[in-house]
N, C-alpha and C positions, 0 to 999 in steps of 0.2 A: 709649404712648398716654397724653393728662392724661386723669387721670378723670375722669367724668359730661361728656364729650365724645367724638366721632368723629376727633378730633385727633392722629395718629401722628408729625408732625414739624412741626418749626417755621422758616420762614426767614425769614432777616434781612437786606435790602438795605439799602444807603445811607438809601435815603427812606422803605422803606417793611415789613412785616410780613406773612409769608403762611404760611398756615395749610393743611398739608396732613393729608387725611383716607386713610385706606387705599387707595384705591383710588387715590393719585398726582394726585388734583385739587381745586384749590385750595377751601376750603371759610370759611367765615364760621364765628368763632369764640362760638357760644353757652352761656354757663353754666347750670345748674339756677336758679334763685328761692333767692336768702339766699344762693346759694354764695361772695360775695364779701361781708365786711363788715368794716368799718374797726375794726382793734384798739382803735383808739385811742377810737373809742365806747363798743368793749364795753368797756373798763378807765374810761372817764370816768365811765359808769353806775354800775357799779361801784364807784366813789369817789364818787361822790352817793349811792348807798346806805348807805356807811356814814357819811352825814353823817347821813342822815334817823333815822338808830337812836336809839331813847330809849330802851332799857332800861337799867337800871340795871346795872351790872358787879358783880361777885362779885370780880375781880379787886380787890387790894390796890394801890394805888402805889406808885411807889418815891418816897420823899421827896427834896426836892430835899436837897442838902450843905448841911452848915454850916458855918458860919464865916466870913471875912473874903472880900468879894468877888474878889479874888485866889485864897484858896483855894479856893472853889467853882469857878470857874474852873478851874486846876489838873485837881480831881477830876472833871467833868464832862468834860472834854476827854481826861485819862486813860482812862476808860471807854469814851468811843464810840473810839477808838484802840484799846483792846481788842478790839472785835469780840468779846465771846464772847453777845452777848445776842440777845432773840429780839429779832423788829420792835416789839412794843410798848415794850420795854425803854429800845430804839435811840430808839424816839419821843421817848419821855418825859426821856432824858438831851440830845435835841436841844430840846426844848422847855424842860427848864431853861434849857440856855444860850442858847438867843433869849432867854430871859428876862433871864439874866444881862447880855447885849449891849444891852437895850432897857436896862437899868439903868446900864449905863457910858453909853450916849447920853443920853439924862435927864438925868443929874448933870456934863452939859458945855453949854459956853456957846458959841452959836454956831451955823454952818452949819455947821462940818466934825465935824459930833459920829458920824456911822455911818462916817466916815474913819477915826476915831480907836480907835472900837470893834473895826472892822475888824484895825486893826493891834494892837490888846491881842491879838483872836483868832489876826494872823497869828505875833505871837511864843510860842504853842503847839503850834498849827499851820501848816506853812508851805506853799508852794508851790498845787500845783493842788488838795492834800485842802485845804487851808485855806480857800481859794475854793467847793468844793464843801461842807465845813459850815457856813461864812457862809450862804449860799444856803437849804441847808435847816436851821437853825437859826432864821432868822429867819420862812422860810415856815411851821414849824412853829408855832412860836409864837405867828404873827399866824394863824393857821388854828384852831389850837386854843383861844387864848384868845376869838375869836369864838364857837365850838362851845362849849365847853364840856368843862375840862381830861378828865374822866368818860368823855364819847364816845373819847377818844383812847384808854381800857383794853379800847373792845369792838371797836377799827378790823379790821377784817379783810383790806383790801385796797392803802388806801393805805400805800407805804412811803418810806423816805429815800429809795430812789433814784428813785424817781416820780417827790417833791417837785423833786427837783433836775431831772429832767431834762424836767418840766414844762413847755411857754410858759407865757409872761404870762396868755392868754387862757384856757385853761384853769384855770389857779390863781386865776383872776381870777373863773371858773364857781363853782370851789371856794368862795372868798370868799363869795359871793353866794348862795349854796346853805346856808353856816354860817350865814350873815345870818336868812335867812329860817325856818329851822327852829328856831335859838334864837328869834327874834321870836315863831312859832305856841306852843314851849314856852313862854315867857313870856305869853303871850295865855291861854293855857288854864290856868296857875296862878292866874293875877289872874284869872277869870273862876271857878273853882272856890273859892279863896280871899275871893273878897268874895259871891258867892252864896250861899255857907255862913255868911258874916255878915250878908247882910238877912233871915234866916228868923227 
């Protein structure tokens, strides 16, 4: 029987779907109210929520690497290959290397400049992960440098693999969501900030 139904079997013809209840006759298939709702809502919510968090983290970062943009590269790519780190950790080392990648685009001439970053990335990484950390390395990046690097140490729900396996239109929600909550915290500073200087 599915639960919170009279639904004991299910058949399935060519063209069409029938729905039997105990007694051997076909019956019309009704749910309870909320019994059906789209994951993908509740997890977008979810990741809008933790766009909208202003508190302040207690949580320490992890500094980006130093040294030569090769070596930083190197080191940040080493790590998230690691796997030994929590979600935030994982964050914060993909959001360095968007960073990194947005700095070898930058310092190139031309159209083919996220081509060429690309391929710095693929000779660390290669194949399908290398394609999957381009992806969120760079969504990170442009996500959180909108947000605000800070929001990224209290995230609780968005992860890498979220990011990645995201549409456009969603991370596109995302974007517009960081837009706006940075714009309200900027609003409320300049507004607390120069009110407290015409007194």
């Amino acid at each position: 029987m599915m639960r919170g139904t009279e639904i004991v079997e299910i058949r399935i013809a060519a063209n069409k779907t029938f729905f039997i209840n105990d007694q051997g006759e076909t019956t019309n298939l009704s749910l309870p109210g909320g019994s059906i709702a789209n994951p993908s809502t509740r997890a977008m919510d979810s990741y809008l929520s933790d766009l909208q968090r202003i508190e302040i983290s207690s949580r320490l970062p992890d500094l980006a690497p130093e040294g030569t943009l090769a070596k930083r590269l190197d080191t940040i790519c080493e790590n998230i290959l690691l796997d030994e780190c929590d979600q935030i950790d994982l964050l914060q080392q993909y959001y360095h290397l968007g960073e990194c990648l947005v700095e070898i685009a930058g310092s190139l001439e031309g159209s083919s400049r996220s081509v060429t970053a690309h391929k710095v990335l693929q000779t660390r990484i290669g194949g399908n992960k290398g394609k999957e950390v381009w992806r969120v390395a760079l969504r990170t990046y442009q996500l959180y440098n909108i947000r605000g690097f800070s929001n990224l140490l209290e995230n609780k729900h968005i992860t890498t693999h979220a990011l990645y396996r995201m549409n456009k239109e969603n991370f596109q929600m995302l974007i517009d969501e960081a837009r706006k909550v940075r714009a309200q915290e900027l609003s409320e500073f300049c507004n607390q900030t120069f009110a407290g200087a015409q007194v």
